[in-house]
Wavefront OBJ file of the C-alpha trace (Angstrom):
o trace
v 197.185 150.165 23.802
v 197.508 150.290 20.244
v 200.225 152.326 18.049
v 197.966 154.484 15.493
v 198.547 156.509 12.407
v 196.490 159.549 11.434
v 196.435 161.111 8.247
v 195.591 164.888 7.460
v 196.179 165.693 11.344
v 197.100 169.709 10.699
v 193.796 170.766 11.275
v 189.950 169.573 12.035
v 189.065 166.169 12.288
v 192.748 165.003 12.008
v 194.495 166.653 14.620
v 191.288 165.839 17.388
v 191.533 162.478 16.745
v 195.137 161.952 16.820
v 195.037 164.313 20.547
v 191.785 162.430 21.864
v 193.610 159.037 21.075
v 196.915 160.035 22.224
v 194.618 160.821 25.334
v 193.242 157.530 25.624
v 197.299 156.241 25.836
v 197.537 155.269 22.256
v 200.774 155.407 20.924
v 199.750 157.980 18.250
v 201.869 159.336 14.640
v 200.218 162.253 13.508
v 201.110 162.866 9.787
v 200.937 165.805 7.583
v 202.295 167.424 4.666
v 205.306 169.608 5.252
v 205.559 169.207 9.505
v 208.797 171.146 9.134
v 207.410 173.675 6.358
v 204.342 175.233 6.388
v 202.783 173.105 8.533
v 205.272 173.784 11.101
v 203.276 175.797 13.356
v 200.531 173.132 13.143
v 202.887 170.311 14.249
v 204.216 171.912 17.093
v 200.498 172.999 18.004
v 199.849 168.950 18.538
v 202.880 168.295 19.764
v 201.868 170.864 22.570
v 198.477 169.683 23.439
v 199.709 166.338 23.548
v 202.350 167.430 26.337
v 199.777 169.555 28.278
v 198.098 166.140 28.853
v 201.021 164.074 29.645
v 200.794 162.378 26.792
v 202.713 162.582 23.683
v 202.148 162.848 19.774
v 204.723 161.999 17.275
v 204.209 164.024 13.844
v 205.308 162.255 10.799
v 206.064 164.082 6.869
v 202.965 162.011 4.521
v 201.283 163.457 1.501
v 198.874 160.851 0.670
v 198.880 161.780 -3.275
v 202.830 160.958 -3.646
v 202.963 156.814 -3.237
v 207.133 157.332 -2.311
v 205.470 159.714 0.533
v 203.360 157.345 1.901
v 205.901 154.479 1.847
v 208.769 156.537 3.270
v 206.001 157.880 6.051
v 204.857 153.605 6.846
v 208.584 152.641 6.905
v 209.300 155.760 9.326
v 206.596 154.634 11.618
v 207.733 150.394 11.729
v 211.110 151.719 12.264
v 210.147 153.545 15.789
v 207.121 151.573 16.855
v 208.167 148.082 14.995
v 203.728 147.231 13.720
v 200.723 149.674 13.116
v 197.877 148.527 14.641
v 195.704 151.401 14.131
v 195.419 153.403 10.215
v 193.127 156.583 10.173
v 192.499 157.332 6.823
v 191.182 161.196 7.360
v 193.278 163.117 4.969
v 190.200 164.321 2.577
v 189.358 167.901 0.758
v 185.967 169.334 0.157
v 184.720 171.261 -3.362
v 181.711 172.895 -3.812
v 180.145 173.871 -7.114
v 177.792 173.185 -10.367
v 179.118 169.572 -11.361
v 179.637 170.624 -15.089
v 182.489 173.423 -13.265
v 184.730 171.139 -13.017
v 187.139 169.114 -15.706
v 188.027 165.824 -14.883
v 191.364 167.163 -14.057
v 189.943 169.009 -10.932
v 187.824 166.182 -10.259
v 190.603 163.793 -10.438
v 192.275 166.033 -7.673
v 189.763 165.825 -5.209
v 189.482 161.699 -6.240
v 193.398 161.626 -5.830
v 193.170 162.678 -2.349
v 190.112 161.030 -1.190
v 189.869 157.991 -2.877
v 193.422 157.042 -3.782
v 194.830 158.532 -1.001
v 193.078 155.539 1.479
v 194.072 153.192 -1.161
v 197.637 153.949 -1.101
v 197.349 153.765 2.731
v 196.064 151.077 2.531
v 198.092 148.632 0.195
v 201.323 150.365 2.694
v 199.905 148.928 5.839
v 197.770 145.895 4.912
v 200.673 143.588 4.591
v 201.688 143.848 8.185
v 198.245 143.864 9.581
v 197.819 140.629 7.587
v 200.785 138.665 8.706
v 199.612 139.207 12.125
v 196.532 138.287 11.719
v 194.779 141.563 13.557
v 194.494 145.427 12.608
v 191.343 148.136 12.038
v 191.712 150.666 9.539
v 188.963 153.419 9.755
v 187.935 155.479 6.860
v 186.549 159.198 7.581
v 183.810 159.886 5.136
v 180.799 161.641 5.061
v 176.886 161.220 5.015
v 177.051 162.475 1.463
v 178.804 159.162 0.945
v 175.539 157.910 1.233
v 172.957 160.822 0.416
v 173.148 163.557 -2.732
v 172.805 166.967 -2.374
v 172.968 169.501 -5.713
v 176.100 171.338 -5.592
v 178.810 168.928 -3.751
v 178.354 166.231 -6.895
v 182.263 165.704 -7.281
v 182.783 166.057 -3.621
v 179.992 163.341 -3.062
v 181.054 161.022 -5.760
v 184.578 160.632 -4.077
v 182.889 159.762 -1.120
v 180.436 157.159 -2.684
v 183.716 155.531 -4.049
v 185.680 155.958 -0.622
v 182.178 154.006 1.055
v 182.474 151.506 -2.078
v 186.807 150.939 -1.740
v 186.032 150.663 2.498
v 183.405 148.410 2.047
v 184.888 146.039 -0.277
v 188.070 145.901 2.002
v 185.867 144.789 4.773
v 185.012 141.979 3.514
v 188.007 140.885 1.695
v 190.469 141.437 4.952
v 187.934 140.042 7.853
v 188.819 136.460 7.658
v 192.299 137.849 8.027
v 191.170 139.453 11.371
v 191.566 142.969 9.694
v 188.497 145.259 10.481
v 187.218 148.072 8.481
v 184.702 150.874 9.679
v 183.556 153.682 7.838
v 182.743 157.331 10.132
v 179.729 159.382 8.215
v 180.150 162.839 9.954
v 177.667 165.250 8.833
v 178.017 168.639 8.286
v 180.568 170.548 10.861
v 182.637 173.895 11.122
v 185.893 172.433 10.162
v 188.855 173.953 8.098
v 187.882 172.005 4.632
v 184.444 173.196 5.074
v 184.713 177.367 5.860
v 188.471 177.874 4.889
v 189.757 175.162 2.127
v 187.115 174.248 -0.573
v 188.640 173.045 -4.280
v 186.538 175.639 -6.357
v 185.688 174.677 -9.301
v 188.130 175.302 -12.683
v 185.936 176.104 -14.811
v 183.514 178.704 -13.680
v 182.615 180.133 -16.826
v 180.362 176.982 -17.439
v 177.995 178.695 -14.768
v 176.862 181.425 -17.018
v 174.532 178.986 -18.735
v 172.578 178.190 -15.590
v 171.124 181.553 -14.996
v 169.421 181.751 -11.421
v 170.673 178.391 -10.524
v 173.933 179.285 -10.772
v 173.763 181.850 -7.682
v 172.351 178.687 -5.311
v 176.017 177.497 -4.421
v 177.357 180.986 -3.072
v 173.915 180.735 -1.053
v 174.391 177.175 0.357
v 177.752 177.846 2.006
v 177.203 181.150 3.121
v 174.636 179.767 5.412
v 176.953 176.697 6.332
v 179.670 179.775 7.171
v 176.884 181.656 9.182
v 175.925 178.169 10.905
v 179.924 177.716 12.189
v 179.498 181.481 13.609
v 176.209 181.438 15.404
v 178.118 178.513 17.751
v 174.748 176.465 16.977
v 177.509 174.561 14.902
v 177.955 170.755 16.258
v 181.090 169.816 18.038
v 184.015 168.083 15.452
v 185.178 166.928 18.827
v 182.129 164.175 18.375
v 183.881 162.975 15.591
v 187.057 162.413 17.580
v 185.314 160.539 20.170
v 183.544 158.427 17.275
v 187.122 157.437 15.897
v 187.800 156.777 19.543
v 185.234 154.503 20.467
v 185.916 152.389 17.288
v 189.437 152.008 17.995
v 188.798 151.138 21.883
v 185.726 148.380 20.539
v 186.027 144.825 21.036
v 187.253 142.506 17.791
v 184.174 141.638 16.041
v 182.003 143.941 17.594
v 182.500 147.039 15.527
v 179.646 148.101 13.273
v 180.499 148.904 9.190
v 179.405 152.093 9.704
v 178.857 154.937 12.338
v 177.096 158.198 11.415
v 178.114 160.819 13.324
v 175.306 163.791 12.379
v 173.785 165.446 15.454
v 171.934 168.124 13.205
v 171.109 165.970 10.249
v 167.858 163.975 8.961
v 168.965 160.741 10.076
v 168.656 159.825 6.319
v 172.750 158.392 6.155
v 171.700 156.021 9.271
v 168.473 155.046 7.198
v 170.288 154.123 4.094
v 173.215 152.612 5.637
v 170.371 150.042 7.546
v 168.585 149.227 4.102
v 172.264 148.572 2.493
v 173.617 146.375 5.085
v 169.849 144.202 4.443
v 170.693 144.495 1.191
v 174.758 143.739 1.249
v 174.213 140.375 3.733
v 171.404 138.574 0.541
v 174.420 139.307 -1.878
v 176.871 138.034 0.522
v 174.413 134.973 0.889
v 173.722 134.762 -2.634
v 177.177 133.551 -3.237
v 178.241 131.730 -0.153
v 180.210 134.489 1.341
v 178.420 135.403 4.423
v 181.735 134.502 6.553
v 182.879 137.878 5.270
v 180.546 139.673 6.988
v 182.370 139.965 10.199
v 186.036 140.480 11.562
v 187.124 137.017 13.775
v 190.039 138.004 16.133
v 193.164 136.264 15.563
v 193.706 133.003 16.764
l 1 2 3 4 5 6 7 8 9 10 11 12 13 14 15 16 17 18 19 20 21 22 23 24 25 26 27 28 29 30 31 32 33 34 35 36 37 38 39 40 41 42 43 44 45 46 47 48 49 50 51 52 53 54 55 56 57 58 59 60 61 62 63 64 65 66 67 68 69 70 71 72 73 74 75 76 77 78 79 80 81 82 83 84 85 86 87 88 89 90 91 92 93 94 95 96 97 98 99 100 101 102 103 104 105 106 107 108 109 110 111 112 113 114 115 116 117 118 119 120 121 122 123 124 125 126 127 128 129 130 131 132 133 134 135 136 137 138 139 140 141 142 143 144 145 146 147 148 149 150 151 152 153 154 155 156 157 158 159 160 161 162 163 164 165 166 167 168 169 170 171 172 173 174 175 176 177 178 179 180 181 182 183 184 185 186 187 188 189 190 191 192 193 194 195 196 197 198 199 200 201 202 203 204 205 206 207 208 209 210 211 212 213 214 215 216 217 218 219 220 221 222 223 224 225 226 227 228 229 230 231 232 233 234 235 236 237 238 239 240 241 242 243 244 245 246 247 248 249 250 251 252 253 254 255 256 257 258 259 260 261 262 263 264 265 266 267 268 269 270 271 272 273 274 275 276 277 278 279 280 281 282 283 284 285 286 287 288 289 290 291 292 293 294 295 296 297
């Protein structure tokens, strides 16, 4: 079994994947902000699940904006469990709004925690993974890493630069027998969705938008109603994505998974015409060796 870190693992996506592979035997470090603070209640909440089970989770202090978090958090975890095998990069927030609401200082907020965030992860646990010669590090995105829709611009972009940073590591750490793979769930009821969207900073730039300005209010209001009808999809499915990646065979892990039981099917689409795509620029300079992970020798 492998020993795993999980960031954002308070609430939603986070805290079922760290439980579903703490249930699978992984060795599993659930990190948060503030465990002892406000989070408190939320740390002992995993901790408690994990023991129903007989298993156990072991919750770890990480902001993944503060780079003296993340490295105290990485050396915390070598410390106790000596190599990281497994790095969830899940830690992410959500905004929702007219693009032209937000400065670039908001913006650079949401990029901070989901674009930098995995990079700082990233460079903290790459070195070890390296020397050894083996690792996976999987990236929770979205299908609007891949597909636009009006209102979720800044939220979207992040993604489409999370999907870029992801992909790009792929390549450059598989003939290291490092693995990356990217998660696209779609739309589901969790807590960054109903209860903790960035709103947008600058609100007065609606008033020039007239009608178009109410559509955003609109949109989530029926995601909202959607999570209360219980017609919602599972996050749980997301969990068992993560899962399944983690428990895959070396080399036999896709780049992507989509995980959107109520969607179009249009992130699985794209994602087929890119990899097409990604493997004639791969070939177009000789580098079609990076297309896959090779397990250690």
């Amino acid at each position: 079994m492998s020993t795993v870190l999980v960031t954002g693992s308070s609430t939603g996506f986070g805290r079922l994947i760290a439980l579903e592979l703490a249930r699978e035997g992984h060795r599993v470090f659930a990190t948060m902000r503030e465990p002892e603070g406000r989070n408190a209640p939320a740390a002992e909440s995993a901790r408690a699940a994990a023991r129903a089970e007989g298993r156990a989770v072991e919750v770890v202090a990480l902001d993944v904006t503060r780079d003296d978090s993340v490295s105290a958090a990485v050396d915390t975890i070598l410390s106790r469990a000596g190599a990281l095998d497994v790095l969830v990069n899940n830690a992410g927030v959500a905004c929702a709004g007219l693009v032209e609401t937000f400065t670039p200082a908001a913006a650079q907020r949401v990029f901070d925690v989901n674009v930098y965030g995995p990079l700082r992860m990233a460079r903290a646990v790459l070195p070890g993974m390296r020397r050894r010669g083996s690792g996976l590090v999987v990236y929770v995105s979205s299908t609007l890493g891949r597909e636009v829709t009006p209102f979720l611009g800044v939220y979207a972009a992040s993604k489409f630069a999370l999907e870029a940073l992801a992909e790009s590591l792929r390549y450059e750490t598989a003939p290291l027998g490092v693995d990356s793979v990217i998660v696209q769930p779609g739309t589901f009821p969790t807590t960054a969705i109903l209860g903790n969207l960035v709103a947008p900073d600058d609100a007065a730039r609606a008033e020039g938008y007239g009608p178009v300005a109410q559509l955003p209010a609109g949109l989530f209001a029926g995601l909202g109603e959607l999570a209360r009808s219980g017609r919602a999809p599972d996050p749980q499915r997301v969990a068992d994505a993560v899962a399944a990646v983690v428990r895959a065979p070396v080399g036999s892990r896709p780049a992507r998974v989509v995980v959107d039981p109520n969607g179009s099917g249009g992130a699985a689409r794209l994602n087929a015409l890119s990899a097409e795509v990604q493997s004639s620029i791969l070939a177009g300079f000789g580098l079609e060796a990076l297309g896959a992970v090779r397990p250690a020798r």
